[in-house]
N, C-alpha and C positions, 0 to 999 in steps of 0.2 A: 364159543359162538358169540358169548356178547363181544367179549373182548375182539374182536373181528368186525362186529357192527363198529365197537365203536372206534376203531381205525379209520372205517370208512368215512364215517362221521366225521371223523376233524380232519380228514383229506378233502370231503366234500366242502367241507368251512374252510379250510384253506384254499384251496382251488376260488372260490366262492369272492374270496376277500381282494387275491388278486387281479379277479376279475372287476370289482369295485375300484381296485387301482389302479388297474390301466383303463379303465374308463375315464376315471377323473382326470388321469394324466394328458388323456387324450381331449378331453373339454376343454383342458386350464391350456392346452396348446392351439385352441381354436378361440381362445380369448383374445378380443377387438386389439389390443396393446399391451402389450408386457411391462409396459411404463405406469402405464395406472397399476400394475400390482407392485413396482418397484414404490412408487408416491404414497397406498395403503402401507407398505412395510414400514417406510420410514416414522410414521406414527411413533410405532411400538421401538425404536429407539429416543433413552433419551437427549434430550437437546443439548448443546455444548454451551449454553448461555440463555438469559433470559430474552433477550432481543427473539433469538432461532425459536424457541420456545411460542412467543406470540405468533409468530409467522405461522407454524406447524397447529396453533389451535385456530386460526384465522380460515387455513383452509378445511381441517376438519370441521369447521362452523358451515362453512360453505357448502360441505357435501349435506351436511346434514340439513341446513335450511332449503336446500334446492329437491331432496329428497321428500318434505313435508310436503315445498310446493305442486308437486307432482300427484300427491295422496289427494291435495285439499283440490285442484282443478279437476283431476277424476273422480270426487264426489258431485263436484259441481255438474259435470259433464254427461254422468250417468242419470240429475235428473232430467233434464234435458232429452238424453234418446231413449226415456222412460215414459214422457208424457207427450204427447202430437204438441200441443198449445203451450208446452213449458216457456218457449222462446219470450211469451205475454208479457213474463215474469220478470224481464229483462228490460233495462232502459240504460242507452248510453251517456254518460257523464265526461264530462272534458278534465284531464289531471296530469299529470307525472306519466314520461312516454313508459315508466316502468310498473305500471299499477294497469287493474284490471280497466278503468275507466266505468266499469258497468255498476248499477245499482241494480236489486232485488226487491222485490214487492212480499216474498217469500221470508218469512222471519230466519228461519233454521239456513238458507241460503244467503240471506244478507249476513248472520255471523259468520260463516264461512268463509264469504268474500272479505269482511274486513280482517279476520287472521291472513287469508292469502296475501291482501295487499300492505301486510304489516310484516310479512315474511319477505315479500318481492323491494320493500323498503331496505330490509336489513342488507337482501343480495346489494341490491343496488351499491349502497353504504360501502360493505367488502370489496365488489372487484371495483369502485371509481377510484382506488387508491393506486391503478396501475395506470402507466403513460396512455398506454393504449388498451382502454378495458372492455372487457365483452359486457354486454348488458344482456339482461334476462329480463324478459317480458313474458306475458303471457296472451294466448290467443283460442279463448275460450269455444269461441263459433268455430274454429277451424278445427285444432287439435285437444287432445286433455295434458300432453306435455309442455313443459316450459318449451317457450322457442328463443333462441340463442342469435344476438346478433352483435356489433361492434360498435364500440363509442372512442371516438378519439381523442383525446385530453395531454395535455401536460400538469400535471397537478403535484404527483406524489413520486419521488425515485425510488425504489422498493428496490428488494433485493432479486436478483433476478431468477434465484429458485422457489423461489415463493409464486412470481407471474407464470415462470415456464409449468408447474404443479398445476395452476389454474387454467394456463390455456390449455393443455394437456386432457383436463379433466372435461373443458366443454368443446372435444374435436366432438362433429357427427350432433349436435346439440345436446352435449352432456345426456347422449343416453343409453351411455355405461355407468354415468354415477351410482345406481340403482344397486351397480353389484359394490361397489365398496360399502362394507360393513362391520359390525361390530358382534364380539363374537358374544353369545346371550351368556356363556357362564362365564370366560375370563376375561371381558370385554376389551379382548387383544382387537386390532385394526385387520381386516381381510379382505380379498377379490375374490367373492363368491367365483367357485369355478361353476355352479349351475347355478339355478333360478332356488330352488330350494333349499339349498345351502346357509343355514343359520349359525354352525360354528367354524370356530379353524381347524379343527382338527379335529378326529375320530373318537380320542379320549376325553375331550371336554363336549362332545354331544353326550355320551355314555352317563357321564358325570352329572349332566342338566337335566337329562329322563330319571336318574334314578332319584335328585333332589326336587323334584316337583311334586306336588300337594295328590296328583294324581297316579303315580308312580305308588307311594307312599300307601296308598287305602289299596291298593290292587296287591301289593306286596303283604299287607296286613291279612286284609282276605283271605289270599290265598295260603301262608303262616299259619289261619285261624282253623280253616277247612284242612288243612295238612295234620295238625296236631289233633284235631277232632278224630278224623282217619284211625289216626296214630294208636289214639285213645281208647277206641271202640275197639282195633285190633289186638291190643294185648289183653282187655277187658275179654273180648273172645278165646283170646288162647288161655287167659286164665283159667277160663271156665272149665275149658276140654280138658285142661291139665286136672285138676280140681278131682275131675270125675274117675281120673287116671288113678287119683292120690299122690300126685304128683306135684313140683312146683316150679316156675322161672328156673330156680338155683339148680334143682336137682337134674333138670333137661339140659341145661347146658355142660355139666359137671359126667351126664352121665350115670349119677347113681345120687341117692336120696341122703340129705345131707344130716351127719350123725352128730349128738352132740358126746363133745371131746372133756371130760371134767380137768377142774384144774388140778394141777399136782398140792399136797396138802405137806405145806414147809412143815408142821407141827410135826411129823411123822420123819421127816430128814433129817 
């Protein structure tokens, strides 16, 4: 009978997992562009030279400073549709078309904004290196995302899988970049195929649950409470036995166990 549950069991885990996998299969085929998951791959190859090398950490810079920008304007944002009068809090300033222009009365709001506008500096910096570069601003009063628009220059000849990566990455106002990320345990490059999605793979989530500080004391626990069980349990069956006149050795054996003297060479 068990053996029969537990059949069912890992037919039900099986069934179970596949169904997990055509789920993801089917997400990752409803992903905005299969390019931005081609652009995350190439990451995780390495570069044929150091030149290719800069190009590849330039835009991975870019995901990632464009990524903060979007955390630090949705703090800003949330206190705002938090408070009726928050807007008070706000005075506009004249600067750089790439900077928030707003100052803060709000101490914890004003650091905020000067990391924003020191992250929105560095975009800047990155894509003005392209003939024709998109610029990234921000539009506090209106949205909490970065907004995406185009600045036209002659300045820098760049290579042109480097710019086509970049414009690639802000179609739709860069807001897919969100899912390219890094994986928490092997920190390989990925296109999250959902919103929850923190590794690349099945085997390196497993691997990052069981190495975490919290894993760890639940795992110890329940070791602690198992072996207590454990303890108690043959402590009980000693006893019964005990009263038997019986012992471990001779219940499993069967019969009570006799001692055997040794043969005495003096006598051979």
């Amino acid at each position: 009978m068990r053996l029969l549950r537990g059949i069912k069991t890992n037919k039900r885990k099986a069934l179970q997992k596949k169904i997990r996998e055509d789920l993801a299969a089917k997400l990752k085929g409803f992903a905005p562009d299969q390019n931005l998951a081609n652009i995350v791959e190439n990451f995780n190859i390495p570069a044929d030279d150091e030149a290719e090398d800069k190009r590849w950490r330039r835009v991975q810079r870019f995901i990632e400073l464009f990524q903060e920008a979007t955390k630090l304007s949705e703090q800003i944002r949330q206190y705002f549709e938090n408070h009726d009068k928050g807007w008070t809090a706000a005075q506009y300033l004249s600067g750089p078309e790439y900077a928030t222009n707003l100052t803060f009365s709000v101490d914890w709001l004003e650091a905020l904004n000067g990391r924003l506008n020191e992250v929105y500096g560095e975009l800047y910096k990155i894509t003005s290196r392209y003939p024709s570069h998109p610029i990234v601003h921000p539009a506090l009063l209106v949205v909490a995302s970065p907004v995406v628009g185009e600045h036209w220059i002659t300045k820098h000849d760049n290579d042109r899988m480097e710019h086509a990566m970049i414009a690639q990455l802000l179609k739709n106002d860069g807001r897919w970049i969100y899912r390219c990320r890094r994986c928490l345990h092997c920190n390989r490059w990925f296109f999250a195929s959902t919103e929850q999605q923190k590794h690349c793979e099945e085997k390196c989530r497993k691997a990052h649950h069981a190495s975490s500080e919290e894993f760890k004391i639940k795992r110890a626990n329940y070791m602690r409470k198992r072996r207590k069980i454990e303890k108690d349990r043959e402590k009980e069956e000693d006893e019964k036995l005990k009263k038997l006149g019986m012992s471990r050795f001779s219940r499993r054996s069967g019969q009570k166990r006799r001692h055997i003297p040794k043969p005495n060479r003096a006598n051979n």
